[in-house]
C-alpha positions as CSV (number, residue, x, y, z in Angstrom):
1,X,73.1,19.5,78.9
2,X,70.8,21.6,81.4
3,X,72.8,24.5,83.2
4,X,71.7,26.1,86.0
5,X,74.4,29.5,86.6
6,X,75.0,30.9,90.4
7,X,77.3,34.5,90.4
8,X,78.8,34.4,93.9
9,X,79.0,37.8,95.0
10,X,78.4,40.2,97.7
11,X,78.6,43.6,95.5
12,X,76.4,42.0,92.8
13,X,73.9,40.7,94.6
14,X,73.7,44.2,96.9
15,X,73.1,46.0,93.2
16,X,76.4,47.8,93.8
17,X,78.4,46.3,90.6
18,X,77.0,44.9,88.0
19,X,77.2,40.9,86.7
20,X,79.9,40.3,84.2
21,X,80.5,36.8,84.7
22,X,77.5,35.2,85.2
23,X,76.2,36.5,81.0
24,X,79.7,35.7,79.7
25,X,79.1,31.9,81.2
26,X,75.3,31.7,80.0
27,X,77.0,33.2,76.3
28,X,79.9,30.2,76.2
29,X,77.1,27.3,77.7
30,X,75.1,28.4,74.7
31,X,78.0,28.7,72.0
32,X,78.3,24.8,73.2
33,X,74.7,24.0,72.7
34,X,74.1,23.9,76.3
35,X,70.9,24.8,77.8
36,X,70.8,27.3,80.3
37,X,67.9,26.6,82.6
38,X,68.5,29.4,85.2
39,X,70.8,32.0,86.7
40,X,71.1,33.9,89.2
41,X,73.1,36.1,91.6
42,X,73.8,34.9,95.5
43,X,75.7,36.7,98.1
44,X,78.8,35.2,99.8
45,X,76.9,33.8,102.4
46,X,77.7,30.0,103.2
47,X,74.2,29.1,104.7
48,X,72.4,30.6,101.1
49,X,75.0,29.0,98.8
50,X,74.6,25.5,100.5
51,X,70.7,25.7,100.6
52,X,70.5,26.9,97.2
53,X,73.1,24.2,95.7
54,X,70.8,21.5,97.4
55,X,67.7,23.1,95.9
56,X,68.8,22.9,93.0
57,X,71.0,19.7,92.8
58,X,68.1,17.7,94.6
59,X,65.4,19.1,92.1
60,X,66.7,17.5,88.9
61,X,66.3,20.8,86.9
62,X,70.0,21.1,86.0
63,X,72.7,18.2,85.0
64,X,75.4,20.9,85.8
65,X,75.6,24.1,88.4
66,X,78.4,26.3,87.7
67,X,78.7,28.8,91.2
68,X,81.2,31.3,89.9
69,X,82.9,33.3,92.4
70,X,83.9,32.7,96.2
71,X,86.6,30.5,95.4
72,X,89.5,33.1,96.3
73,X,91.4,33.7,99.8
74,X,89.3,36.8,100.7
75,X,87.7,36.5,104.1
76,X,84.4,36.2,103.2
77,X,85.3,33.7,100.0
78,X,82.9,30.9,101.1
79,X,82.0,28.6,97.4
80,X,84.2,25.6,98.1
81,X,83.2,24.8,101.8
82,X,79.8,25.2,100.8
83,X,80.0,23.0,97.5
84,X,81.9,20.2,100.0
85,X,79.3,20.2,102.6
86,X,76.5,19.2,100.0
87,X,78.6,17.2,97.6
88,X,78.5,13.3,98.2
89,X,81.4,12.9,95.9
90,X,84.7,15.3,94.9
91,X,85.6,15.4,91.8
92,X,89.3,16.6,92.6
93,X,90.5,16.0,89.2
94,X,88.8,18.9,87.9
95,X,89.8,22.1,90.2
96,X,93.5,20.8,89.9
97,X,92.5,20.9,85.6
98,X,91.5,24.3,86.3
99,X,94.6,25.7,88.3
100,X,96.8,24.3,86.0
101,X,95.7,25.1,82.7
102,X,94.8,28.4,84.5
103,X,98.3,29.2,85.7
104,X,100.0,29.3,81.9
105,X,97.5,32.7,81.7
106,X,97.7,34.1,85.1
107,X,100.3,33.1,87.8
108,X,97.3,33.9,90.7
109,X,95.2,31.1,89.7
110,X,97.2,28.9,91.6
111,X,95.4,31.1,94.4
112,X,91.7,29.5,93.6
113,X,90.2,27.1,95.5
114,X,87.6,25.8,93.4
115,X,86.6,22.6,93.3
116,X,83.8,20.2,92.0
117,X,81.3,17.1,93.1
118,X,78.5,15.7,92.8
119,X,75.0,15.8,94.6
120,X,72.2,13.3,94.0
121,X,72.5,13.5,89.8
122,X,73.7,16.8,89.2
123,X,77.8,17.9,89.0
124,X,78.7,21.5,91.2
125,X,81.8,22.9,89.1
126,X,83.1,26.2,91.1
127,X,84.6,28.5,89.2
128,X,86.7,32.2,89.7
129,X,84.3,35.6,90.2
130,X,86.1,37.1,86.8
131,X,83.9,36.7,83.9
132,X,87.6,35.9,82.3
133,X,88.9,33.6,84.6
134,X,85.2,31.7,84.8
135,X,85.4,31.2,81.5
136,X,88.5,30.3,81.1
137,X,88.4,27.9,83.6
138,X,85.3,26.3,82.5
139,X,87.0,25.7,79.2
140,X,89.4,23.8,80.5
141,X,87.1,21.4,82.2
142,X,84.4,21.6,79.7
143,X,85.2,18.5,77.5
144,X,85.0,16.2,80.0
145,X,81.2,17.8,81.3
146,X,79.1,16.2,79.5
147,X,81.2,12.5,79.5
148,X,80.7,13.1,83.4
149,X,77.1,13.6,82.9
150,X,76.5,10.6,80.7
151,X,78.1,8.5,83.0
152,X,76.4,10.0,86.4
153,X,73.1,8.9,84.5
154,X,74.8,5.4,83.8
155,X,76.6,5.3,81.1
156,X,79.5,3.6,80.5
157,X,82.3,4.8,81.7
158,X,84.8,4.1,78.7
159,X,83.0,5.3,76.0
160,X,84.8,8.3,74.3
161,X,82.4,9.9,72.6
């Protein structure tokens, strides 16, 4: 699986606190096998994120974006109306994986607004700013990733393997 990484964040991306989340993701894609084929680190600027998720969805360099961060209440929390605008398809079943799973460790995940779709062949997961609470989240969807992919590329969807 090709993963291209995107930190959400205006204090990382200004230089003024550094990236936790974005190595901890690359480190748990790669304990998986998974092939990290970029990362990097994007303000919380709708108009950036949705250009860049097109970029790279339309490209056909990644089978998976994970944009980690945004997904909160804050005012300037931006990651799911930009992963909407340029998804063709939700994937609904996946954010309310995440908040669920996620609220048995911390009661705010409820609080998140991630969500996930899809864009020409390539899935958008959103996931919490927290290098913890990305990661945590992304294990809770992770199983199902790569079925998803498979079957985006035209596989059969009842195969279990």
């Amino acid at each position: 699986m090709r993963v291209a990484l995107i930190t959400v964040s205006d204090s990382s991306a200004q230089g003024t606190r550094p990236d936790g989340t974005g190595p901890a993701l690359t480190e748990r894609c790669r304990e998986l096998g998974w092939q990290v084929v970029s990362t990097e680190i994007l303000p919380d600027d709708r108009a950036i994120l949705e250009a860049r998720l097109s970029a790279l969805a339309d490209s056909g360099a990644a089978d998976l974006i994970l944009a980690a961060g945004g997904t909160g209440i804050g005012p300037r929390d931006c990651t799911p109306e930009a992963t909407a605008a340029v998804c063709v398809k939700l994937l609904p079943g996946l954010g309310e994986v995440m908040r669920e799973k996620g609220r048995h460790l911390n009661e705010r995940a409820v609080l998140s607004r991630a969500i996930a779709g899809l864009r020409a062949r390539t899935i958008i997961v959103d996931l919490p700013g927290s290098p913890r609470g990305a990661v945590e989240s992304f294990d809770a969807v992770q199983s199902v990733l790569a079925h998803a992919v498979d079957v985006v590329g035209g596989a059969n969807h009842d195969s279990r393997d």
